[in-house]
Each structure stands twice: as structure tokens, then as C-alpha cells.
NUVOGU-309990 format. One line per 4 residues: number of its first residue (from 0); for each residue x, y, z of N, C-alpha, C, O, CB. Coordinates in Angstrom, 1 decimal. Glycine has a CB too. Example, Ala and Ser with C-alpha at 12.3 -4.5 7.8 and 13.67 -1.06 7.14 Angstrom:
BEGIN
0) 13.2 -5.7 7.8 12.3 -4.5 7.8 13.2 -3.3 7.8 14.2 -3.3 8.5 11.3 -4.5 9.0 ~ 12.8 -2.2 7.1 13.7 -1.1 7.1 12.9 0.0 7.9 13.4 1.1 8.0 14.1 -0.6 5.7
END
This chain:
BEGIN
0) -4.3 23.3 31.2 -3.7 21.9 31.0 -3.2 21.5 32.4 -2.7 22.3 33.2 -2.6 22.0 29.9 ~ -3.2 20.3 32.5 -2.9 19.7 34.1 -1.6 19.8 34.0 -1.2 19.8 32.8 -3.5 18.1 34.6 ~ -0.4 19.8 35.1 0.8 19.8 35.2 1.4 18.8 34.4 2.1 19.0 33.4 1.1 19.6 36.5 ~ 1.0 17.4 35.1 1.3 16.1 34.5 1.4 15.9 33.1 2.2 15.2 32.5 0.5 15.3 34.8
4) 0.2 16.7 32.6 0.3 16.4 31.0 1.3 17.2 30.1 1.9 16.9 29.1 -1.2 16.6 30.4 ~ 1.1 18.7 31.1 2.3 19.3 30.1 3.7 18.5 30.0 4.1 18.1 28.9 2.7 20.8 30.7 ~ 4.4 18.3 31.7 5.6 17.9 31.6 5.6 16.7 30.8 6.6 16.4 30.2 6.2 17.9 32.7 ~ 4.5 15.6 30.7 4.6 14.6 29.5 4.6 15.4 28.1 5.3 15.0 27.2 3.4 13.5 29.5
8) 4.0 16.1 27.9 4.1 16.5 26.3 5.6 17.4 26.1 6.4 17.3 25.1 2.5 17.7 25.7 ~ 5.7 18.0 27.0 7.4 18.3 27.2 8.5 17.4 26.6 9.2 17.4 25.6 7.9 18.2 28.6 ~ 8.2 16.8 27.5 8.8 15.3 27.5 9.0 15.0 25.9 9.9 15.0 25.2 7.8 14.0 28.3 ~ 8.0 14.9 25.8 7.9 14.2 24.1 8.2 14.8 22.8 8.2 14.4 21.7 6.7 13.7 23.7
12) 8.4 16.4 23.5 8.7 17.5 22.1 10.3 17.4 22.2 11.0 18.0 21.4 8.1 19.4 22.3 ~ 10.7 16.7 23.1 12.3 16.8 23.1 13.2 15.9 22.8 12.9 14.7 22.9 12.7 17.1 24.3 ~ 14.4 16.4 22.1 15.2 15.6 21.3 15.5 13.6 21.9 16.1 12.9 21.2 16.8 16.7 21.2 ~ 15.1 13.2 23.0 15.1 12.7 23.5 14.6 11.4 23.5 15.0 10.4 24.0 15.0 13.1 24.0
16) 13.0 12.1 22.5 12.3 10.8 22.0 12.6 10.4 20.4 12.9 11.3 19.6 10.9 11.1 22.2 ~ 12.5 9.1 20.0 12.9 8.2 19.4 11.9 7.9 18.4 11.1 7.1 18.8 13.1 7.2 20.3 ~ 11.7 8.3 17.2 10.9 7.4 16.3 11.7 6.7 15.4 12.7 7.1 14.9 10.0 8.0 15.5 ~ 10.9 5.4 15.3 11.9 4.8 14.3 11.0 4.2 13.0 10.1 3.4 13.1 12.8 3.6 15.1
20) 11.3 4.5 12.1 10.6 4.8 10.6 10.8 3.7 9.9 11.9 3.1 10.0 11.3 6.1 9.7 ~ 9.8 3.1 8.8 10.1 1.8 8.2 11.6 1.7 7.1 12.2 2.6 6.5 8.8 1.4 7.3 ~ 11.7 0.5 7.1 13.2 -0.2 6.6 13.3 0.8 5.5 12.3 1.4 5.2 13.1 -2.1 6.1 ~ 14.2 1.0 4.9 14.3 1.7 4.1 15.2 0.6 3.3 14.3 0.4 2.4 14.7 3.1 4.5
24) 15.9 0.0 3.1 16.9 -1.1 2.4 17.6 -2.2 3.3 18.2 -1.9 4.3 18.2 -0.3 1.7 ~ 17.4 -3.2 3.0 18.1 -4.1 3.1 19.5 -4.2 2.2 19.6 -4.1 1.0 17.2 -4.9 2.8 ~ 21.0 -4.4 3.8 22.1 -4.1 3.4 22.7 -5.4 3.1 23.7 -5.4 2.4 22.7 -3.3 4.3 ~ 22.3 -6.4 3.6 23.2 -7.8 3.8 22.1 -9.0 3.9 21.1 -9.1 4.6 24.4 -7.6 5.4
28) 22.6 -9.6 3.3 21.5 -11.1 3.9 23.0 -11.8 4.1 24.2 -11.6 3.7 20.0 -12.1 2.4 ~ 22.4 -12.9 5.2 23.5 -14.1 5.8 22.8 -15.1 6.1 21.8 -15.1 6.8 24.2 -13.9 7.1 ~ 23.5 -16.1 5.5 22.3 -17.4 5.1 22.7 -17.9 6.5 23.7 -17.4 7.0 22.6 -18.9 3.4 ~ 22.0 -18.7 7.2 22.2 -19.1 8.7 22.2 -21.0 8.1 22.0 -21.5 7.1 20.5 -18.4 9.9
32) 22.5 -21.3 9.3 22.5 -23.3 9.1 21.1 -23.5 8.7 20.7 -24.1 7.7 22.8 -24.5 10.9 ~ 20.5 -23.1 9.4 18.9 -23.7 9.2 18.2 -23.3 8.0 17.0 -23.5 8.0 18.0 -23.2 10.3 ~ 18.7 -22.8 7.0 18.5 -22.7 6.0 17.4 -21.3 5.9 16.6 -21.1 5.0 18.2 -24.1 5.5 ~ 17.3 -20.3 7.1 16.8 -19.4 7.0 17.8 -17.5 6.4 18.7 -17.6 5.6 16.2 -19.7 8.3
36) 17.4 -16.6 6.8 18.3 -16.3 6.8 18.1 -14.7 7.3 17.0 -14.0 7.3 18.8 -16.7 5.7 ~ 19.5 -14.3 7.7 19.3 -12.6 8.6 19.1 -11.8 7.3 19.6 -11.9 6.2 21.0 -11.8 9.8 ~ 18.3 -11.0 7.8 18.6 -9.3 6.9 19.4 -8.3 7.9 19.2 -8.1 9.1 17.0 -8.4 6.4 ~ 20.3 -7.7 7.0 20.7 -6.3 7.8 19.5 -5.2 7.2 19.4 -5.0 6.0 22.7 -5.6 7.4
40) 19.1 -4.8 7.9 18.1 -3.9 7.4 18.0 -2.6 7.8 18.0 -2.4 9.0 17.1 -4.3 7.6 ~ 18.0 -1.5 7.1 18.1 0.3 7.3 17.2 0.7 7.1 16.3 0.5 6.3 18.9 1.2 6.5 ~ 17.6 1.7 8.1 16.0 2.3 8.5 16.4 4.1 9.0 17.3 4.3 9.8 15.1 1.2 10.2 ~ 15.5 5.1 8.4 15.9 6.2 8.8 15.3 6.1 10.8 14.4 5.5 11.4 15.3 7.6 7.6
44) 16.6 7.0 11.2 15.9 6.8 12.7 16.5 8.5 13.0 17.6 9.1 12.9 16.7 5.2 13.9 ~ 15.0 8.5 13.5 14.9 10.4 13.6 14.4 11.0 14.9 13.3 10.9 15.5 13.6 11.1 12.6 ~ 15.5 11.8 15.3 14.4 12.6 16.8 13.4 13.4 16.3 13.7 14.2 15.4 15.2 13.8 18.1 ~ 11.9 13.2 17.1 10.7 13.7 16.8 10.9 15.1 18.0 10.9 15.3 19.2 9.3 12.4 17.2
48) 10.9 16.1 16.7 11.1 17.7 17.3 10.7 18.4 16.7 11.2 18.2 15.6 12.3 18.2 17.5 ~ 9.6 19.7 16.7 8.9 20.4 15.6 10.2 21.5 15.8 9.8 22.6 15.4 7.0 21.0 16.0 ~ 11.6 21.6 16.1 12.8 22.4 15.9 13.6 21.6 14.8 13.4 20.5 14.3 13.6 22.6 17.4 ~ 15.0 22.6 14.4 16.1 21.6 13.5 17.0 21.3 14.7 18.1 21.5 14.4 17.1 22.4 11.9
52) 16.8 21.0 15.8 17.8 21.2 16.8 17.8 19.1 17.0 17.9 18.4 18.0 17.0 22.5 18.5 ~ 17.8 18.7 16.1 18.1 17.4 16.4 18.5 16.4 14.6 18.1 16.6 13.5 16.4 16.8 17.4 ~ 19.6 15.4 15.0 20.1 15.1 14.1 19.2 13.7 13.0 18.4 13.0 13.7 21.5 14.9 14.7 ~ 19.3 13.5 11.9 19.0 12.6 11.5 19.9 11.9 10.9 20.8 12.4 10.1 18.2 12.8 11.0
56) 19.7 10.3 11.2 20.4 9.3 10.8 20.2 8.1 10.3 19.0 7.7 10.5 21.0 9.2 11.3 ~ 20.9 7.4 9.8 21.0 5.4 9.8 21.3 5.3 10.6 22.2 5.9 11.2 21.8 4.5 9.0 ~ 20.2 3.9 11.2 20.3 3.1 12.1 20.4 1.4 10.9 20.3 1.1 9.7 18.9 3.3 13.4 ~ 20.7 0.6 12.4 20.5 -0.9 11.4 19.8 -1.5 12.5 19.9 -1.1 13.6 22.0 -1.9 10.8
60) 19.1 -2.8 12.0 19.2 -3.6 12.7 18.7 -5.2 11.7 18.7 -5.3 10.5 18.5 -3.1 14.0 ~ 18.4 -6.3 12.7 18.5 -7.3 12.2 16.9 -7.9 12.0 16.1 -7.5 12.9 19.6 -8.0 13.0 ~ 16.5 -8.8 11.1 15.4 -9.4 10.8 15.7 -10.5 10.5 16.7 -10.8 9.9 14.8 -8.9 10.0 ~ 14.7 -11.6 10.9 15.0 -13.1 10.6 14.0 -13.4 10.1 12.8 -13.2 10.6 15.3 -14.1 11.7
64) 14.4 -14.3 8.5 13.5 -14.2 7.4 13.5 -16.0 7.2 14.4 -16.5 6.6 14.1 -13.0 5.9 ~ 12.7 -16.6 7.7 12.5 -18.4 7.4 12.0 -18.6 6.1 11.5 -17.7 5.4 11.1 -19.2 8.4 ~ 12.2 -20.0 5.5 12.3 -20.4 4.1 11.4 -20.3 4.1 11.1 -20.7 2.9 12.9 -21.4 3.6 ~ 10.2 -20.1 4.8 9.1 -19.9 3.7 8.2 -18.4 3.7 7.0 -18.3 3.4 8.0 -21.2 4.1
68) 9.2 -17.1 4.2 9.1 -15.7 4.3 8.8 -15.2 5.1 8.7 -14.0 5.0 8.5 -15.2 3.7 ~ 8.5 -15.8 6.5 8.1 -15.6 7.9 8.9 -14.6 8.5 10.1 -14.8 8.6 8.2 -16.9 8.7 ~ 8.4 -13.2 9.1 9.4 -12.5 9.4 9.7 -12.5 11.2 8.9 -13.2 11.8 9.1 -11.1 8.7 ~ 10.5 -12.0 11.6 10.5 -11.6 12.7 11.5 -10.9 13.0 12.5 -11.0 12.3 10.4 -12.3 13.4
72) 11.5 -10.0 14.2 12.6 -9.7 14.5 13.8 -10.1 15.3 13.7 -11.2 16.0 12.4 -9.1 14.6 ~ 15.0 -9.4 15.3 16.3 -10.6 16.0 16.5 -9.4 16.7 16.1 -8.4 16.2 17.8 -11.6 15.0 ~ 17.3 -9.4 17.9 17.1 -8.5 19.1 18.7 -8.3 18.6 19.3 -7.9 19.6 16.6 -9.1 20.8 ~ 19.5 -8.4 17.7 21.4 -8.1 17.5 20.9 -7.0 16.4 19.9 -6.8 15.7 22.8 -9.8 16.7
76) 22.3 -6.2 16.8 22.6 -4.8 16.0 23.3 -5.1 14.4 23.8 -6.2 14.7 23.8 -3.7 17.0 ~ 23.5 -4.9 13.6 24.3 -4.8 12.2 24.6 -3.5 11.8 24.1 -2.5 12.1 23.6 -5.3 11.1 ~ 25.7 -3.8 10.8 26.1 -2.3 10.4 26.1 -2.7 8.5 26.0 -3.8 8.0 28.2 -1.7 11.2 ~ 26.3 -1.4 8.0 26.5 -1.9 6.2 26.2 -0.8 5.5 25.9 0.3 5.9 25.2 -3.2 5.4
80) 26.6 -1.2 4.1 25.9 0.1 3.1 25.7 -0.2 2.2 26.6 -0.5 1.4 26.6 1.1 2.6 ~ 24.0 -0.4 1.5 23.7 -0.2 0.6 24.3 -0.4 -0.7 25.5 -0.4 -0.8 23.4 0.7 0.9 ~ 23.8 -0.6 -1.5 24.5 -0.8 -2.8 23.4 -1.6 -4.0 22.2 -2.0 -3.9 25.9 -1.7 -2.6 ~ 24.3 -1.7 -5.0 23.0 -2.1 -5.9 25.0 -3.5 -6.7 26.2 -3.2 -6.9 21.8 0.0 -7.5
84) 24.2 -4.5 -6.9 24.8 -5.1 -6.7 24.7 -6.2 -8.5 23.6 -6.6 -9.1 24.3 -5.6 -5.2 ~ 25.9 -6.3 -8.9 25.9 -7.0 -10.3 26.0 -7.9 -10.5 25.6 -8.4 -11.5 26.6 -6.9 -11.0 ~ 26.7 -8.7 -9.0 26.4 -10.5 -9.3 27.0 -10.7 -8.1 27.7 -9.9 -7.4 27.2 -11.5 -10.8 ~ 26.6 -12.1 -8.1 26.7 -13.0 -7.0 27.3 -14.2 -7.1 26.5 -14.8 -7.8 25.8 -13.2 -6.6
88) 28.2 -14.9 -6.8 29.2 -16.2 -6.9 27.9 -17.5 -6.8 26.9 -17.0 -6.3 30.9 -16.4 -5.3 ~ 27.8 -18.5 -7.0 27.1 -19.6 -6.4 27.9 -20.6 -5.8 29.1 -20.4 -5.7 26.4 -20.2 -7.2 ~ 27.4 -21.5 -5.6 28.8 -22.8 -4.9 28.7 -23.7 -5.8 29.0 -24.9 -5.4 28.5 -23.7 -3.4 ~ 28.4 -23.5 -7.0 28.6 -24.8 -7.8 29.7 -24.0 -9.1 30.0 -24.4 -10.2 26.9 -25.8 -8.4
92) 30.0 -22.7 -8.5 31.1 -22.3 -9.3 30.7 -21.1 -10.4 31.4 -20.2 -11.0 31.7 -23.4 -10.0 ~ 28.9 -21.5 -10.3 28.6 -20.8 -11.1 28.3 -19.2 -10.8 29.0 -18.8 -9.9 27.6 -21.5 -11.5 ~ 27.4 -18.1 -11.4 27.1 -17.0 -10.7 25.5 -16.4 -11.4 24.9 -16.8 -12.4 28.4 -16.0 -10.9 ~ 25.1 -15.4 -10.6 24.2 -14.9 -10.6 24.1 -13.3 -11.2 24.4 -12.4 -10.4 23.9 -15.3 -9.5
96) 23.7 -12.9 -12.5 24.5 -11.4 -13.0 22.9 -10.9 -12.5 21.9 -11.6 -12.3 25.2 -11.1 -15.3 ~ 23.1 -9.5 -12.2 21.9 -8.4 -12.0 21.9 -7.6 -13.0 22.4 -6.6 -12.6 21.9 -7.6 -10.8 ~ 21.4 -7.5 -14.6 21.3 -6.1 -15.4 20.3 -6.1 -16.0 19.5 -7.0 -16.1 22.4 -5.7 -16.5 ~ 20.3 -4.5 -16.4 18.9 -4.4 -17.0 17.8 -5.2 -16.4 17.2 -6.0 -17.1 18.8 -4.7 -18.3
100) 17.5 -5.1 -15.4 16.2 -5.9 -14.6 15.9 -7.1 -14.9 14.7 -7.6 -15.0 14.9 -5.3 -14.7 ~ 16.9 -7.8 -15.1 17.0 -9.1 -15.5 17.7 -10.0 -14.5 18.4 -9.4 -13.7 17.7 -9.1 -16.7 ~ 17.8 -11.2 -14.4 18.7 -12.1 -13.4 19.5 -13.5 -14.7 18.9 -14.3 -15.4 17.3 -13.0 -11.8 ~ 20.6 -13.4 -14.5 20.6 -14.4 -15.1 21.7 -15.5 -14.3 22.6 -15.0 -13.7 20.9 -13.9 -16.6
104) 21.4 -17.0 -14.5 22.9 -17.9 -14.3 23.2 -18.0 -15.4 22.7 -17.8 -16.5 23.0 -19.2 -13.7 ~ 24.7 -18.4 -14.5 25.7 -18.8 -15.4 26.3 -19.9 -15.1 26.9 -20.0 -14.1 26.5 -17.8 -15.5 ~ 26.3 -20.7 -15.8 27.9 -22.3 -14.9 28.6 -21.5 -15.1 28.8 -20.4 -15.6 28.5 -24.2 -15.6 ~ 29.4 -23.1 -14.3 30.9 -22.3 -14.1 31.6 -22.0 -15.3 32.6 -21.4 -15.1 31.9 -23.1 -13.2
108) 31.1 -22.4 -16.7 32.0 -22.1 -17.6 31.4 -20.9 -18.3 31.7 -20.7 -19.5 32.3 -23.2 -18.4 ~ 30.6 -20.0 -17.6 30.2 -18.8 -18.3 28.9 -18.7 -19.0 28.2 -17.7 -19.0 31.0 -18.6 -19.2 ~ 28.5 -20.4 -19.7 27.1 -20.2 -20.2 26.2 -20.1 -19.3 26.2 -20.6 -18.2 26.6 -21.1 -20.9 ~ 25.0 -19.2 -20.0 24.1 -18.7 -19.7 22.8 -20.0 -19.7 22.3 -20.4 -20.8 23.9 -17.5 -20.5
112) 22.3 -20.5 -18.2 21.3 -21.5 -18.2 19.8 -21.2 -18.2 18.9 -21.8 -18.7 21.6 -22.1 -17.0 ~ 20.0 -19.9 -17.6 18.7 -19.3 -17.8 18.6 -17.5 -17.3 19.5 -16.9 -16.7 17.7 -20.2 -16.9 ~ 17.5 -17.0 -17.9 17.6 -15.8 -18.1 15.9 -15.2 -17.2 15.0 -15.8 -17.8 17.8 -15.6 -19.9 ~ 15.6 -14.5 -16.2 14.1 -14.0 -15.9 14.1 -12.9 -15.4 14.9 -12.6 -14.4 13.3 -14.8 -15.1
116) 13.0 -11.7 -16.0 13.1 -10.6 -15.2 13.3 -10.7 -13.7 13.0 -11.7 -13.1 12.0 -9.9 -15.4 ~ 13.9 -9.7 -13.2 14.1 -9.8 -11.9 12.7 -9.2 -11.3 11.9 -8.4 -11.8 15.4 -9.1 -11.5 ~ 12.6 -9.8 -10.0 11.3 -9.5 -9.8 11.1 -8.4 -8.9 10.1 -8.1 -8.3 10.8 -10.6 -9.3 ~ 13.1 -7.2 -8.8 12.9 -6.2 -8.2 13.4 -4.8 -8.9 13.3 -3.7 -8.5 13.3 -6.5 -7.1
120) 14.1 -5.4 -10.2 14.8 -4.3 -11.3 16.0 -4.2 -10.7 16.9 -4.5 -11.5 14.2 -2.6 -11.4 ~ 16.3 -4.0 -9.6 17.9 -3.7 -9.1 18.2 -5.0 -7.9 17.1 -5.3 -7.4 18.1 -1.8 -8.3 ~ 18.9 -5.4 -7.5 19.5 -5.7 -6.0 20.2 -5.3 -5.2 21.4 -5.0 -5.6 19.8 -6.5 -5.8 ~ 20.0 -5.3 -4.2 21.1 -4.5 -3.1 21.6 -5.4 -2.4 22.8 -5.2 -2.2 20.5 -3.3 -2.1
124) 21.2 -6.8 -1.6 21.9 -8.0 -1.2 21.4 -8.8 -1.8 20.3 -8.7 -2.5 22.0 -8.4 0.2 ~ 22.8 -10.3 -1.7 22.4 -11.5 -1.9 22.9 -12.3 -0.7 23.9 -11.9 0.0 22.8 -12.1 -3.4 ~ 22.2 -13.3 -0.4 23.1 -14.1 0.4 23.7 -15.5 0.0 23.5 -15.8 -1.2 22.5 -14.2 1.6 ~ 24.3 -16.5 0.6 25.4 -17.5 -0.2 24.2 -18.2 -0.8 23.0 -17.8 -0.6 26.6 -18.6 0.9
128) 24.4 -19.5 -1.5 23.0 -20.3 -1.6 22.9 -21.3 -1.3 24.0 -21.6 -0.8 22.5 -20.4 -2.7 ~ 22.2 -22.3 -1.2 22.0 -23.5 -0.4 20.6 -24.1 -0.6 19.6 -23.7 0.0 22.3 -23.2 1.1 ~ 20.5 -24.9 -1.2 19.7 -26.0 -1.1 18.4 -25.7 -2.1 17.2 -25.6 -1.8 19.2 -26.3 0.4 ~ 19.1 -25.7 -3.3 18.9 -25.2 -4.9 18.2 -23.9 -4.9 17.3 -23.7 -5.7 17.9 -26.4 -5.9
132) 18.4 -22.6 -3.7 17.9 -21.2 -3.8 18.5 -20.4 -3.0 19.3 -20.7 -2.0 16.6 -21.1 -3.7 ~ 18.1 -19.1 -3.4 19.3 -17.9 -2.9 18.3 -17.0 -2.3 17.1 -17.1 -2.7 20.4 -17.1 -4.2 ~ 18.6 -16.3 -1.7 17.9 -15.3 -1.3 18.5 -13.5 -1.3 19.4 -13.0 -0.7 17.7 -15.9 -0.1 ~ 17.6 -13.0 -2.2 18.0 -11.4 -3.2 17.0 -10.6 -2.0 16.1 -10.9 -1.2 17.0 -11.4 -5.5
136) 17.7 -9.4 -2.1 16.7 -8.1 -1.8 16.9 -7.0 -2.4 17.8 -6.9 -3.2 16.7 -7.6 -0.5 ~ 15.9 -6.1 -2.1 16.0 -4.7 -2.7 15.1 -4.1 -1.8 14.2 -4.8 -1.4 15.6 -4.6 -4.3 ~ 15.3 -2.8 -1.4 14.5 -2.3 -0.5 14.7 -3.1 1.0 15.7 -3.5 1.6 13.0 -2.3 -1.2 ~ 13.1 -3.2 1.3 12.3 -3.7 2.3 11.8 -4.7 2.6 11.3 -5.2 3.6 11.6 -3.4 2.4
140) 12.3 -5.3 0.7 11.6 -6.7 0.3 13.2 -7.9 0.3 14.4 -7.5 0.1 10.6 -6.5 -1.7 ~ 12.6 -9.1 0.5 13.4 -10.2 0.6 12.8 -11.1 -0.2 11.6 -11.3 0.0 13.6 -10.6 1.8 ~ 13.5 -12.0 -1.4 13.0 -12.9 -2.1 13.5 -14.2 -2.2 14.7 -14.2 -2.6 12.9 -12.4 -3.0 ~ 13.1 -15.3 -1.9 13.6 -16.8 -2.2 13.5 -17.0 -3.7 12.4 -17.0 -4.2 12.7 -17.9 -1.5
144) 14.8 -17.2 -4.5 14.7 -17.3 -6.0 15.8 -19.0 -6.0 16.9 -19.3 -5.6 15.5 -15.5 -7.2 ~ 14.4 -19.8 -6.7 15.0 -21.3 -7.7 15.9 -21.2 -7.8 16.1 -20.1 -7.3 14.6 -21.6 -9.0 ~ 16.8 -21.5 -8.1 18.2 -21.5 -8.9 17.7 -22.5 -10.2 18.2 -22.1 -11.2 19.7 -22.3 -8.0 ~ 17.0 -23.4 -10.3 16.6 -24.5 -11.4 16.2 -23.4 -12.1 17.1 -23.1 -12.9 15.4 -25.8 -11.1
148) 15.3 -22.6 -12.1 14.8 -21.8 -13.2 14.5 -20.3 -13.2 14.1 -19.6 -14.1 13.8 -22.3 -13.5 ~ 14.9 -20.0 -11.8 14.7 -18.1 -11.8 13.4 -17.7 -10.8 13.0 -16.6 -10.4 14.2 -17.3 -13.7 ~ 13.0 -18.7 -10.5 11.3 -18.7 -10.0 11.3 -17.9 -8.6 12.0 -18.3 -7.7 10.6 -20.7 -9.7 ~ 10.6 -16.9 -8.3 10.6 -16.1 -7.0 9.5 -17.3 -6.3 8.4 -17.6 -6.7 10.0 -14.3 -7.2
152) 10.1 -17.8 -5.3 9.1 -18.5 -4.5 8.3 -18.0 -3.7 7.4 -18.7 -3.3 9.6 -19.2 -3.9 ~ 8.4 -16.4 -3.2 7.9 -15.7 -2.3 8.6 -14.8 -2.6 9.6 -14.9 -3.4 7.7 -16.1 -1.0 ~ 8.1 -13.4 -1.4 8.4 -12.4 -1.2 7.9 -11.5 -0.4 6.9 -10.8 -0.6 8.5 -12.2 -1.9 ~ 8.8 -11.4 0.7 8.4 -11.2 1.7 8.7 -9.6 2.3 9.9 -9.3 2.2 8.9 -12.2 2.4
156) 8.0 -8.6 2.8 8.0 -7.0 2.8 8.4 -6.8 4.4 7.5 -6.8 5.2 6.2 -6.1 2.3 ~ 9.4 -6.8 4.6 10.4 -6.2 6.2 9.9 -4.8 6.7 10.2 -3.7 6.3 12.4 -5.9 6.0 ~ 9.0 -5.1 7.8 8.9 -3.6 8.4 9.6 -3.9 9.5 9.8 -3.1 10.4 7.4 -3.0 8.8
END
């Protein structure tokens, strides 16, 4: 083996190098002005070492998700945790319940307007809503949901 190549494969057996592994959950969404919106998104991030001599952990970082599911990434750091999440406030007072793989509203006086499977069984973020829809995740996935009737408008998969 040539010099060069060993000390590169060296190089790369050591705790030093960096892989970083797909999203594992989405922690936070934050509706932005433009009616798009950030994900905090988690991801295991592991030193590549055929030893146990290196640690594994959560990392975060950020994704920018446009109203019509367009992904990209945003070069800022986030922090968060996970969770699975029962409801969400709206701004017209009303709210948004998560059970049994269901989504339902509510006005503000508690009745139930409408009722639709959820289109992910659980949620882990929501973010605020704006401009008759909200935006749910679970996992990796991000979803634009109606508020008029429950309707997933898209759904979009964060690597």
C-alpha cells in the first residue's frame, strides 16, 4: 500500500471523522413571516470507528420547509427534545387534539368541527398557524394540514 493512502485511511479510521446519519425526528417547527417554516431536526451523529473508543450522540440542526414542501437546508444550529405531542392552541382560540391517530379541531368553545385520521398516528411538533393551515411533524416528515377540513396538503420527507 502506498504511504499516502495508508495515512489517508488512518485518517479516516479515527475518531475524528464525522458521519452524519438521516433525521431521525423533527423537534420544533417555527412558522417564519413568509409563511414558510423552520424545522429543528435530529439526527444521530456518530464517529466512524471499527473500535467502541468513540461516543455517540444528538445533534440538531435546521431545515427550511416552503408552503408548498420544498426543502432545504438553513446553515443555523437548534437545540430540543422530542416528544409526542396532544394538542396545539390555534389563533382563533380554538385547538388542535392528537389521539388515537386521529386529529381533531375544536373552537374556542370546545366543539368538535371536525375529526381525520392523522396522516402520521402520533406528532412530535406543531408550529403556530397562519393562513387557514398549520404545519405537524413526526419523524422526518413535515405536513401542511387545512384547518377548513383536516386535509394534508403535502408532505414532505427531511433528509
Amino acid at each position: 500500500m502506498r504511504p499516502g493512502v495508508l495515512v489517508g485511511a488512518l485518517a479516516l479510521a479515527g475518531c475524528h471523522t464525522i458521519i452524519d446519519h438521516p433525521i431521525e425526528e423533527v423537534v420544533g417547527l417555527q412558522l417564519l413571516s413568509s409563511g414558510d417554516v423552520e424545522a429543528c431536526a435530529m439526527y444521530d451523529h456518530e464517529d466512524d470507528v471499527p473500535t467502541e473508543c468513540c461516543d455517540h450522540s444528538e445533534a440538531f440542526r435546521r431545515v427550511h420547509v416552503d408552503t408548498k414542501g420544498g426543502i432545504s437546508d438553513d446553515s443555523g444550529a437548534c437545540s430540543g427534545r422530542g416528544g409526542v405531542l396532544a394538542e396545539t392552541p390555534l389563533a382563533d382560540g380554538g385547538k388542535l387534539l392528537f389521539a388515537d391517530s386521529n386529529l381533531a379541531r375544536l373552537d374556542a368553545d370546545g366543539a368538535t368541527l371536525w375529526t381525520v385520521p392523522s396522516p402520521f398516528g402520533h406528532i412530535s411538533a406543531a408550529s403556530a398557524d397562519r393562513d387557514g393551515a398549520i404545519y405537524l411533524a413526526r419523524g422526518p416528515q413535515v405536513t401542511r394540514i387545512a384547518l377548513a377540513d383536516g386535509s394534508a396538503l403535502w408532505i414532505s420527507e427531511l433528509r
